[in-house]
C-alpha positions in Angstrom: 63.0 12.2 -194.7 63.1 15.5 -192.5 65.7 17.9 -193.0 67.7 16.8 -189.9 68.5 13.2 -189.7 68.3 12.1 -185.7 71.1 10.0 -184.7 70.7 7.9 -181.6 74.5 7.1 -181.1 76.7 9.8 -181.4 80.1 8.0 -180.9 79.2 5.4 -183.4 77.7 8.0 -186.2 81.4 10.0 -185.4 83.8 7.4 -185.4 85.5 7.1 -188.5 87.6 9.8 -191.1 85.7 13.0 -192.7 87.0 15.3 -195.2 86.6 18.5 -193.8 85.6 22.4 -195.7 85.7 25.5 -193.4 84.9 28.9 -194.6 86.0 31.6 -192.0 84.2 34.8 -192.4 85.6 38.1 -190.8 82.3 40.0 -190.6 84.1 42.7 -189.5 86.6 43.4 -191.9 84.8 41.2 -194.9 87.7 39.4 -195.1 87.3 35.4 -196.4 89.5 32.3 -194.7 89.3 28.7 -195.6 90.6 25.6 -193.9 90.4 22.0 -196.0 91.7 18.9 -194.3 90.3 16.0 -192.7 89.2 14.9 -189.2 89.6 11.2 -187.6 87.5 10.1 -184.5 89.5 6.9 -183.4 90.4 5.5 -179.9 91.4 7.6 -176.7 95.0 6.5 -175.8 97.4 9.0 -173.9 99.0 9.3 -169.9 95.9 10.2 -168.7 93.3 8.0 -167.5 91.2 5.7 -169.9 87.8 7.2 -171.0 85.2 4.5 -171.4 83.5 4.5 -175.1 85.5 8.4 -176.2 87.0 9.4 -179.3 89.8 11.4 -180.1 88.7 14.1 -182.8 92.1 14.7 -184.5 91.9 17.6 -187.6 94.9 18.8 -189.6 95.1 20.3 -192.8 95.5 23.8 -194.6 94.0 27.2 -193.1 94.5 30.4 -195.9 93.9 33.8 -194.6 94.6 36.4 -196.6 96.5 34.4 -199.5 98.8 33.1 -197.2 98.0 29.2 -196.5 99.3 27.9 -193.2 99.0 24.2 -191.2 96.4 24.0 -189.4 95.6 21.3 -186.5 93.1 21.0 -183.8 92.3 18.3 -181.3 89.6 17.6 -179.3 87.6 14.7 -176.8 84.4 13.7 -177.3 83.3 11.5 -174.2 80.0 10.2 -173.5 78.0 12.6 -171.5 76.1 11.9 -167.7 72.3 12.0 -169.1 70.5 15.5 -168.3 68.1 15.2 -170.5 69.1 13.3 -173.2 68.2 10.4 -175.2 71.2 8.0 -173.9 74.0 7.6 -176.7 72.6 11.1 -178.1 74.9 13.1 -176.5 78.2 13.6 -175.4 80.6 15.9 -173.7 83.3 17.7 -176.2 86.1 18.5 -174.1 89.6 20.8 -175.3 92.3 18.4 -176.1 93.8 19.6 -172.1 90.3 18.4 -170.5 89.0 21.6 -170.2 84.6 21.8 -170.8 83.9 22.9 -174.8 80.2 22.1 -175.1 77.9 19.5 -175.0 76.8 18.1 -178.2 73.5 15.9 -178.7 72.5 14.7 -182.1 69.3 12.5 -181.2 67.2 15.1 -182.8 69.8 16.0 -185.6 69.8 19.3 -184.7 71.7 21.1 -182.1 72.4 24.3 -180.5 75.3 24.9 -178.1 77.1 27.7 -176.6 80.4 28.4 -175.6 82.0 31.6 -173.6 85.6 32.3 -174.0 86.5 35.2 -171.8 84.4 38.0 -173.3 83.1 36.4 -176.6 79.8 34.3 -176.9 80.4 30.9 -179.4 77.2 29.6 -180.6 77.2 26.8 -182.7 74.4 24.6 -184.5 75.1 21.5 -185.2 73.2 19.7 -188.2 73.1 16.0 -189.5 71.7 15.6 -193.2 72.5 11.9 -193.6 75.4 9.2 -192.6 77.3 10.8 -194.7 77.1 14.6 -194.2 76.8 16.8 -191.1 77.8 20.7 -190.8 78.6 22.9 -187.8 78.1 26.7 -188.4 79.7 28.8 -185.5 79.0 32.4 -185.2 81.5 34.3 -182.7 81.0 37.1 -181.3 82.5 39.6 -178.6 84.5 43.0 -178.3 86.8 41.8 -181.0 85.5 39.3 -182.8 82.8 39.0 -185.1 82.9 35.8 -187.2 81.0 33.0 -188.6 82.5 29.7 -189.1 81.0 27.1 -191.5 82.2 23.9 -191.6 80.8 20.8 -194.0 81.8 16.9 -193.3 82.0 14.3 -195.5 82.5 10.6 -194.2 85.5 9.0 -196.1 86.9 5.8 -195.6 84.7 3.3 -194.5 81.1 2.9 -194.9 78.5 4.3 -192.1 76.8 2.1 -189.7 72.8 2.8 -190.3 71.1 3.6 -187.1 68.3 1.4 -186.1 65.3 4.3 -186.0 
């Protein structure tokens, strides 16, 4: 086995529950944040239309910065992408929780790279797949105020993973 582990069906490799570990470094200041939780992929249901094959990426749990531990949530639509390039299935289209574009995101080769601009900061993250069990995003922020790297393991709970057919 490489050290990237292509997956040929995003959706299906996503779908399910993951405990989630985030470390938050300040570069900056050297301070140290970290977020535990979890994160489900299920169903898209809502007012707006219905999004053939997405998942709902729903994450809650605790964020401590600076001793003081807060609830944290985020949520966010992974739908499957128009192909540009991409093995079908591969890829898909992460879109903010209002429909606005995140990134794309396409795991065929276990490995991915995608940016992000947010006003006048640069978010690049690499996306890695070790198994059906693990995968890891490591963003690293930076701009006129911000200079962070975020680090985040997953760990499939729940159900058992569906093997890709490679």
């Amino acid at each position: 086995m490489g050290e990237f582990w292509p997956v040929p069906d995003a959706l299906a490799y996503l779908r399910g529950s993951w405990r989630v570990s985030r470390t938050v470094r300040d570069l900056a200041s050297g301070d140290l944040g970290r977020f535990e939780g979890t994160t489900s992929f299920g169903p898209l249901k809502g007012d707006g239309p219905p999004e053939d094959g997405g998942l709902l990426y729903q994450e809650s749990g605790t964020f401590t910065w600076q001793g003081v531990p807060r609830p944290a949530e985020r949520t966010l639509r992974f739908l499957p992408a128009a192909s540009r390039g991409s093995r079908p299935g591969g890829a898909v289209d992460v879109r903010f929780a209002d429909g606005r574009p995140f990134h794309r995101l396409d795991l065929s080769a276990g490995r991915y790279v995608a940016d992000h601009p947010c006003s006048a900061d640069l978010y690049r993250g690499e996306f890695t797949v070790r198994d059906e069990e693990h995968w890891r995003t490591v963003w690293r922020v930076r701009g006129p105020a911000k200079d962070l790297v975020l680090d985040t393991g997953y760990v499939r709970v729940g159900r058992p993973a569906t093997t890709p057919g490679r």
